[in-house]
N, CA, C and O atoms as a GROMACS GRO file, in nm:
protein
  264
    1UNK      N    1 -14.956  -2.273  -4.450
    1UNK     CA    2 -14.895  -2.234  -4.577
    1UNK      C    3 -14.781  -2.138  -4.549
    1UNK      O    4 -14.793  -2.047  -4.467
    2UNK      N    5 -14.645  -2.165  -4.636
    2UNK     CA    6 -14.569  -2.102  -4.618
    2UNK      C    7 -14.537  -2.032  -4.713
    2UNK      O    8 -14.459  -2.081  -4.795
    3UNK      N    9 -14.583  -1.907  -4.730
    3UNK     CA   10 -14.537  -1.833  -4.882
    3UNK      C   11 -14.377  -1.824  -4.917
    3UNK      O   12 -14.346  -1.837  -5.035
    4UNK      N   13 -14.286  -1.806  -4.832
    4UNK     CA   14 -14.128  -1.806  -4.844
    4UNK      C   15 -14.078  -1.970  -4.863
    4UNK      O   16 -13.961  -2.003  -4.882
    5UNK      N   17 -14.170  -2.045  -4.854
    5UNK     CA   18 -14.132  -2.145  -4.900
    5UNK      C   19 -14.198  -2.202  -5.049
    5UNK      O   20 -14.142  -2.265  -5.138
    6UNK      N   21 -14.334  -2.157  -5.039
    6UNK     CA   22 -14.381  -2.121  -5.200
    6UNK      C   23 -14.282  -2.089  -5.304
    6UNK      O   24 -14.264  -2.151  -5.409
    7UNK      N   25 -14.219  -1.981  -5.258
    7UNK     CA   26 -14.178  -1.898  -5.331
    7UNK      C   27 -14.052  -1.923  -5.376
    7UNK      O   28 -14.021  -1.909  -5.495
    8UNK      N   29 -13.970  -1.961  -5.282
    8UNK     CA   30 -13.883  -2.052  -5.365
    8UNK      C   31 -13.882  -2.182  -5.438
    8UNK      O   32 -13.780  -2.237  -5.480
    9UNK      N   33 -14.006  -2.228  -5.449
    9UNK     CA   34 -14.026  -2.330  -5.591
    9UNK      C   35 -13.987  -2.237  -5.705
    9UNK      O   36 -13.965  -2.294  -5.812
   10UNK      N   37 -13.977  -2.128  -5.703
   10UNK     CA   38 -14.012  -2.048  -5.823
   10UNK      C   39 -13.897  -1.930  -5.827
   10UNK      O   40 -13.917  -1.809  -5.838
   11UNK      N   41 -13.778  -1.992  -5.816
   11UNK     CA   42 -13.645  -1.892  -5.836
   11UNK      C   43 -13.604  -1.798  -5.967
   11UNK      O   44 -13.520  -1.709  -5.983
   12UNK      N   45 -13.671  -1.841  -6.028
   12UNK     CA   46 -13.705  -1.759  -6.182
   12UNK      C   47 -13.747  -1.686  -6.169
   12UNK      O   48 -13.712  -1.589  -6.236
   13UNK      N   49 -13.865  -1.669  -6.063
   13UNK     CA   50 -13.968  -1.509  -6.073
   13UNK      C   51 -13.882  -1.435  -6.003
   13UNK      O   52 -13.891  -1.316  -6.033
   14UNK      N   53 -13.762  -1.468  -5.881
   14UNK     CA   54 -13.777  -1.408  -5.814
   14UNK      C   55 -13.666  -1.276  -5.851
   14UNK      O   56 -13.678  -1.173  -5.784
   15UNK      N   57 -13.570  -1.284  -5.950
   15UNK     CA   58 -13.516  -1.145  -5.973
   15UNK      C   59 -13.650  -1.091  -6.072
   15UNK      O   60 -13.746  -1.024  -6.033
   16UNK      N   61 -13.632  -1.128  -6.169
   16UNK     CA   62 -13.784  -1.010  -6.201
   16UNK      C   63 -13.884  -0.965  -6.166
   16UNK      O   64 -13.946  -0.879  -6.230
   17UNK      N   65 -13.920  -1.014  -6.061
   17UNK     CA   66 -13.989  -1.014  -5.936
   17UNK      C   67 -13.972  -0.861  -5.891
   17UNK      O   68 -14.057  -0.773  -5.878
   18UNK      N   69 -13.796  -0.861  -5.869
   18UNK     CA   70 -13.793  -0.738  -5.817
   18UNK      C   71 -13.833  -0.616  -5.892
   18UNK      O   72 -13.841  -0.506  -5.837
   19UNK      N   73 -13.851  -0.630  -5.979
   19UNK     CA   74 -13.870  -0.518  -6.065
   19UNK      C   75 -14.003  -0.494  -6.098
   19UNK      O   76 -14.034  -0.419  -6.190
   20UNK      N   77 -14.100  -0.564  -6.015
   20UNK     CA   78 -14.238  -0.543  -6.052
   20UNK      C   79 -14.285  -0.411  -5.991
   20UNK      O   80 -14.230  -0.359  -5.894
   21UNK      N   81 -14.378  -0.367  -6.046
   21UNK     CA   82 -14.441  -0.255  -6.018
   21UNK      C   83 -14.465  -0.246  -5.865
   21UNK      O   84 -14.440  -0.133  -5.824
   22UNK      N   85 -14.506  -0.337  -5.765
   22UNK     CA   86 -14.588  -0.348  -5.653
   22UNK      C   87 -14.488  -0.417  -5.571
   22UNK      O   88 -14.415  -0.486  -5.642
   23UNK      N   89 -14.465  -0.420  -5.470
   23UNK     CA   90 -14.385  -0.471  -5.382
   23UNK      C   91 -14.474  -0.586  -5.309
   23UNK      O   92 -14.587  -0.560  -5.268
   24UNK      N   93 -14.423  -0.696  -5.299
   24UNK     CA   94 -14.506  -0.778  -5.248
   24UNK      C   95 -14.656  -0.840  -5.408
   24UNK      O   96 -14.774  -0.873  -5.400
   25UNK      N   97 -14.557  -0.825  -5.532
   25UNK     CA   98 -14.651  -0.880  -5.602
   25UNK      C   99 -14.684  -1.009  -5.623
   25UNK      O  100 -14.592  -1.088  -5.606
   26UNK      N  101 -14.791  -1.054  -5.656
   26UNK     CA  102 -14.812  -1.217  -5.650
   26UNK      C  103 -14.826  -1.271  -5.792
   26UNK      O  104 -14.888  -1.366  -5.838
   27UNK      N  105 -14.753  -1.186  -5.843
   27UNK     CA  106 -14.775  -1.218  -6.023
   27UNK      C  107 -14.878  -1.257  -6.090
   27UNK      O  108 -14.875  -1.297  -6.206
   28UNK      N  109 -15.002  -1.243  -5.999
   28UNK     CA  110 -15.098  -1.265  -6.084
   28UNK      C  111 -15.207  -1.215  -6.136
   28UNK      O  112 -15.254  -1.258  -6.241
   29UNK      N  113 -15.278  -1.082  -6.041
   29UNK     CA  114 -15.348  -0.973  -6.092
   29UNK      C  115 -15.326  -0.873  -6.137
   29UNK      O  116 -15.397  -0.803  -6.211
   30UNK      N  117 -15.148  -0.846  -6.066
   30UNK     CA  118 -15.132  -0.699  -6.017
   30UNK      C  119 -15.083  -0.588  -6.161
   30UNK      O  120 -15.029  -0.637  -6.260
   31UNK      N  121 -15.103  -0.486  -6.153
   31UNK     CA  122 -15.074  -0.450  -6.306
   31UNK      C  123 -14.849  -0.381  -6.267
   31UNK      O  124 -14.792  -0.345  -6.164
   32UNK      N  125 -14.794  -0.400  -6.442
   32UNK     CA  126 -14.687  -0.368  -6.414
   32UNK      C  127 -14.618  -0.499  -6.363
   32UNK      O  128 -14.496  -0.505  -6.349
   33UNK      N  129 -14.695  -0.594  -6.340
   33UNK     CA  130 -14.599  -0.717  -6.301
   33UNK      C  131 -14.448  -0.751  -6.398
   33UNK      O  132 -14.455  -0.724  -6.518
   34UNK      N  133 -14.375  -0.783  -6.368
   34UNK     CA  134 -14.256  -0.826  -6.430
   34UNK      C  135 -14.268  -0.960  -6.490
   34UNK      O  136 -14.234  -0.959  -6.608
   35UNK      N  137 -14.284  -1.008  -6.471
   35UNK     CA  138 -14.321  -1.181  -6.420
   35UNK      C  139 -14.382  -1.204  -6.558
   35UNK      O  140 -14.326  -1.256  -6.654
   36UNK      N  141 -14.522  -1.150  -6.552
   36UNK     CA  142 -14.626  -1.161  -6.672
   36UNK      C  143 -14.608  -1.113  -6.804
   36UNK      O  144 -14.673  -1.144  -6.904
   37UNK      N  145 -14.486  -1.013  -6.792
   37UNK     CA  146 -14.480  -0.935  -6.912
   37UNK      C  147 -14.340  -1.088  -6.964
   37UNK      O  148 -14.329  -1.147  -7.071
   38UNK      N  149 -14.271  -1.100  -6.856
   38UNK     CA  150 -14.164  -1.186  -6.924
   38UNK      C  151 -14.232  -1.353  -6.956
   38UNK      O  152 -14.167  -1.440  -7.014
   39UNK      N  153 -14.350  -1.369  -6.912
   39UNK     CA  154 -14.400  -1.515  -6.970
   39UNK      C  155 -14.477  -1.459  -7.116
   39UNK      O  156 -14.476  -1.546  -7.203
   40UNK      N  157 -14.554  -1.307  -7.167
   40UNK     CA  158 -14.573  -1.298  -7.274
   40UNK      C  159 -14.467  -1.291  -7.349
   40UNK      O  160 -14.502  -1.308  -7.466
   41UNK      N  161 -14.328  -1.272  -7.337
   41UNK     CA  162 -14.210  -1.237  -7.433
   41UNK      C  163 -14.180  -1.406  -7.445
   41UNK      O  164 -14.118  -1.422  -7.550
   42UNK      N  165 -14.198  -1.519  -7.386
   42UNK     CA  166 -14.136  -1.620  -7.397
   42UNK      C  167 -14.004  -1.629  -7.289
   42UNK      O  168 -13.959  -1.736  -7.248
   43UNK      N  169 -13.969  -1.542  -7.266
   43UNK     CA  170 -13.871  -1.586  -7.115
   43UNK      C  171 -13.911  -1.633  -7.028
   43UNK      O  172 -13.818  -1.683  -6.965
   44UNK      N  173 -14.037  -1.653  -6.966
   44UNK     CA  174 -14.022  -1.753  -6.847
   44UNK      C  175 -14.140  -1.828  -6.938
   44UNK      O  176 -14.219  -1.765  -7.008
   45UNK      N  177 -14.139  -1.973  -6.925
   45UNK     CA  178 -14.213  -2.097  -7.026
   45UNK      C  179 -14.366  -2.060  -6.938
   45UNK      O  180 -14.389  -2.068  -6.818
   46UNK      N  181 -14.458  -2.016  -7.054
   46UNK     CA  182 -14.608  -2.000  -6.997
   46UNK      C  183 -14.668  -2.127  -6.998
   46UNK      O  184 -14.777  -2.124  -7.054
   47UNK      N  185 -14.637  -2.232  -6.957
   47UNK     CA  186 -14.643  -2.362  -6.881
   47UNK      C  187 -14.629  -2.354  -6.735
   47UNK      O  188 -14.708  -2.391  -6.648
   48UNK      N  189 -14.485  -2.285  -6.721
   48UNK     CA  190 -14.440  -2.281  -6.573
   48UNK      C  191 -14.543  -2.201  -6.478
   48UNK      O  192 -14.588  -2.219  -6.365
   49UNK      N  193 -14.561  -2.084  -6.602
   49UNK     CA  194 -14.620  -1.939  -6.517
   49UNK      C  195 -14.758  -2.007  -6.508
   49UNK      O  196 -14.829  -1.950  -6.426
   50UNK      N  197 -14.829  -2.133  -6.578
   50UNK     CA  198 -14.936  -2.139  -6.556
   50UNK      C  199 -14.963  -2.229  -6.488
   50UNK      O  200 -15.083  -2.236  -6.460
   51UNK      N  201 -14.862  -2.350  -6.424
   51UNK     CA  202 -14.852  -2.455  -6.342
   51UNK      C  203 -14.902  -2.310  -6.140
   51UNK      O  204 -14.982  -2.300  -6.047
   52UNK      N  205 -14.766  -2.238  -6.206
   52UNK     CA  206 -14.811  -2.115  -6.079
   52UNK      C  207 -14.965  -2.108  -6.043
   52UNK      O  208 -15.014  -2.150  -5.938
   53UNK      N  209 -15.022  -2.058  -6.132
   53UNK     CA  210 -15.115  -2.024  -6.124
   53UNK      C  211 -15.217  -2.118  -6.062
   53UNK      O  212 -15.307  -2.086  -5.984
   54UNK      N  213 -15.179  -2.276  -6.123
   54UNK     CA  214 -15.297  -2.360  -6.043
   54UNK      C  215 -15.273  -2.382  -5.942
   54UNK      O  216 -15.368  -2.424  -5.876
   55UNK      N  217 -15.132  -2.368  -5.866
   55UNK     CA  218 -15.110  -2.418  -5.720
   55UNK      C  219 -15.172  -2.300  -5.659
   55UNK      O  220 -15.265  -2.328  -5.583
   56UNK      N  221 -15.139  -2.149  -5.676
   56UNK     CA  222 -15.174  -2.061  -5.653
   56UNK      C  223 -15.346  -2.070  -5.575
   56UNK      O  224 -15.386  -2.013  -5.474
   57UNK      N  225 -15.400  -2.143  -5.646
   57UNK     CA  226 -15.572  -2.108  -5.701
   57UNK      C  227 -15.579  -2.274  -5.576
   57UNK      O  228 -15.662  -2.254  -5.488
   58UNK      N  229 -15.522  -2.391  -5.566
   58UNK     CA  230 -15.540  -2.504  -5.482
   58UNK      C  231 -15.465  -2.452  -5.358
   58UNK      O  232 -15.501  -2.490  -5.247
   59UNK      N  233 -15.371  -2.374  -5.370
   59UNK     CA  234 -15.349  -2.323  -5.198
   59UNK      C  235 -15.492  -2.212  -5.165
   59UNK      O  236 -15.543  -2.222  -5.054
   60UNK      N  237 -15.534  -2.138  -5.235
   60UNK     CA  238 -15.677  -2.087  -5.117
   60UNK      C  239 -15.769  -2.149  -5.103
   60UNK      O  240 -15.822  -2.136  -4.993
   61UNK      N  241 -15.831  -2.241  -5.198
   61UNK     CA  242 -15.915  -2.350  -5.161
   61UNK      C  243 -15.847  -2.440  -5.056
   61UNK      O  244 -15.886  -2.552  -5.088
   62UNK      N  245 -15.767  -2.455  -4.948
   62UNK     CA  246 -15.713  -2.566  -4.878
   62UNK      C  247 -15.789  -2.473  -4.736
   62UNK      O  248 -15.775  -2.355  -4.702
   63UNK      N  249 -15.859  -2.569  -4.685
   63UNK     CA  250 -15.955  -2.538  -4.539
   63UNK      C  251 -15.835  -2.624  -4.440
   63UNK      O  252 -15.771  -2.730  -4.441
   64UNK      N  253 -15.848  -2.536  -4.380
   64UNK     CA  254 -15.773  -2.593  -4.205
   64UNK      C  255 -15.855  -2.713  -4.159
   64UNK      O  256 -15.973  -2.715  -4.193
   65UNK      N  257 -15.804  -2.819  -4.082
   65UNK     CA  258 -15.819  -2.920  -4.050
   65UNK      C  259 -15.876  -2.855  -3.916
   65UNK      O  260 -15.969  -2.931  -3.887
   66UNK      N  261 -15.872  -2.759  -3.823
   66UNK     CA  262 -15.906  -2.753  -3.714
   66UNK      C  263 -16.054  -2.699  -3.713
   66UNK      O  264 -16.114  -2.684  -3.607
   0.00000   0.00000   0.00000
């Protein structure tokens, strides 16, 4: 898994991103997130933010083949 490649599926989060409380936030627990406050206002589509969330949740369930 490549999180810098994750992460650019998702070029929307990534300036408000900067402005999250936590450095290195994953927009999804952390409090002060940017991310979360702008999918409750309707700026980023809480579809998108929640598509995130399931890949999010199927990338730690993925077991190594070795």
């Amino acid at each position: 898994f490549d999180a810098k490649t994750f992460h650019s599926l998702y070029p929307d989060f990534a300036k408000p991103g900067e402005s999250c409380r936590f450095h290195g936030c994953t927009h999804v627990n952390e409090p002060g997130c940017r991310v979360k406050a702008l999918v409750k206002t309707g700026e980023i589509l809480p579809d998108r933010y929640e598509n995130y969330l399931r890949l999010i949740e199927e990338i730690k369930n993925i077991k190594p083949l070795y």
